[in-house]
Every structure is written in structure tokens, then in C-alpha cells.
Residue, then its C-alpha position, 0 to 999 in steps of 0.5 A: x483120749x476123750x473119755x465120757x461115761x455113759x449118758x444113761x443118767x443124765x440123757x433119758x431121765x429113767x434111772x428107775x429102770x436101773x432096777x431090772x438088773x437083778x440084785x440091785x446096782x453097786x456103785x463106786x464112790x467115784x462114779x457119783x462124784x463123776x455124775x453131774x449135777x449134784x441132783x442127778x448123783x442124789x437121785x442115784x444114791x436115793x434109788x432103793x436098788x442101788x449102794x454106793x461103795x467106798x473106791x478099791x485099789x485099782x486092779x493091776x488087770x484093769x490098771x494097765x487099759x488106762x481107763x477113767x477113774x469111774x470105769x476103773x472103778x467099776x471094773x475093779x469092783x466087779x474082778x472083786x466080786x467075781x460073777x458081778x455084771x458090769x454096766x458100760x458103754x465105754x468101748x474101751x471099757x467093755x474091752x477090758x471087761x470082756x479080756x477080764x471075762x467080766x459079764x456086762x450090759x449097756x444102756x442099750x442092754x438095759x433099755x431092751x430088758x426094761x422092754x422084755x420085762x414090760x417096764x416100758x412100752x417102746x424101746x426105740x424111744x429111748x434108744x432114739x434118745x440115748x443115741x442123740x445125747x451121744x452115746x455111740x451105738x451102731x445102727x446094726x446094733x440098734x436094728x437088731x436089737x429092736x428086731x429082737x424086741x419086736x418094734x422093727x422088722x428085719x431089713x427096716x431103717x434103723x433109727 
């Protein structure tokens, strides 16, 4: 099975808008280890939003959807502390975080609130730019979502 995290840390060069996710952002030891090159996982750890925490057991719930070290890690951090979100775009990773009634956010998520709360001008762009450093993301999903933010009318194209 080919897994990849999420291209939201090295696609779109917007890790300051991981700060619209109230509270700050938790992140596992092991996802900073994952996150390549080195200057990207320093910049995460430089943010002022974000901590970095030492890597927990894998949860017995979690374990059992043979995920990857990163998102095992960050669901198992989220079952921990129960009412925490989780950012993910792996779909099987969402899956299990949906089975946990764990609440989460994507990339696409993120961008759309960065955009309501008037971090950003345009979301297209960087969904635009997320989809083509691969991250999979319906175009339904990305219609609706722009529609909902305003940038594309009901029915239009989707990127």
C-alpha cells in the first residue's frame, strides 16, 4: 500500500497558515522526522503555533487500520486528548479517524478557513496548487468548496 503524508508542508510554502486552527497545532515527533528536507520540519518546529511532542504507544483502536507511523501517530495523540482535531488527508487515515469520532480538517479544510477568515485572498490558487503536487481531492469537493467560498458559481468548471 503507498502511503504519503500530505502535501501541505512541502507543496504551497504556507505553513503560517497552520495558525487558523484554533489553539495551535500538536505535532508528533515522528511526523517532523517524516517531513523532508530538514528546513521544511525546522520551519514547522520554528512556527509559534505549533509544539512538537514526544511519540505515544499506538492506540489498540488505531493500530488495527495499519496506517503509517505519522498517522498513527497523530490520531493516537488525538484519541488521547479527546475534543482535539486532527489534520489529514490520508483517506484511509480519515477513515479511521471518522470510526474514532475523532473531528478533523484537511488541507483543503484548512485553505477554506484561512480564506473565510481573510488570511488569503483566493483559495483556488492553493487548492490549484495542492491538487497538482498530489494531493487527491474530488473535483466535486473542490467545486463545492469554492462555491461556498464564493470564488466559483454553482455548476462552474471545477479546477
Amino acid at each position: 500500500m503507498r502511503r504519503r503524508s500530505s502535501p501541505w508542508h512541502r507543496s504551497i510554502d504556507r505553513l503560517d497558515l497552520l495558525d487558523v486552527l484554533d489553539g495551535g497545532v500538536v505535532v508528533p515527533e515522528v511526523v517532523i522526522r517524516e517531513v523532508t528536507p530538514s528546513a521544511i520540519a525546522e520551519g514547522i518546529r520554528a512556527l509559534a503555533c505549533v509544539r512538537v511532542v514526544p511519540d505515544l504507544p499506538v492506540e489498540q483502536a488505531v493500530k488495527v487500520w495499519d496506517l503509517g507511523r505519522g498517522e498513527a501517530q497523530v490520531l493516537t495523540l488525538a484519541w488521547a486528548n479527546r475534543g482535539w482535531h486532527v489534520v489529514l488527508d490520508d483517506r484511509a487515515a480519515r477513515r479511521c479517524a471518522a470510526a474514532l469520532s475523532l473531528p478533523m480538517i484537511g488541507s483543503v479544510g484548512l485553505v477554506a478557513r484561512a480564506r473565510r477568515r481573510r488570511r488569503i485572498e483566493a483559495a483556488a490558487p492553493l487548492i490549484d496548487a495542492l491538487v497538482r503536487k498530489g494531493l487527491y481531492v474530488s473535483p466535486e469537493i473542490v467545486q463545492a468548496v469554492l462555491c461556498e467560498l464564493g470564488e466559483r458559481e454553482a455548476g462552474a468548471g471545477a479546477s
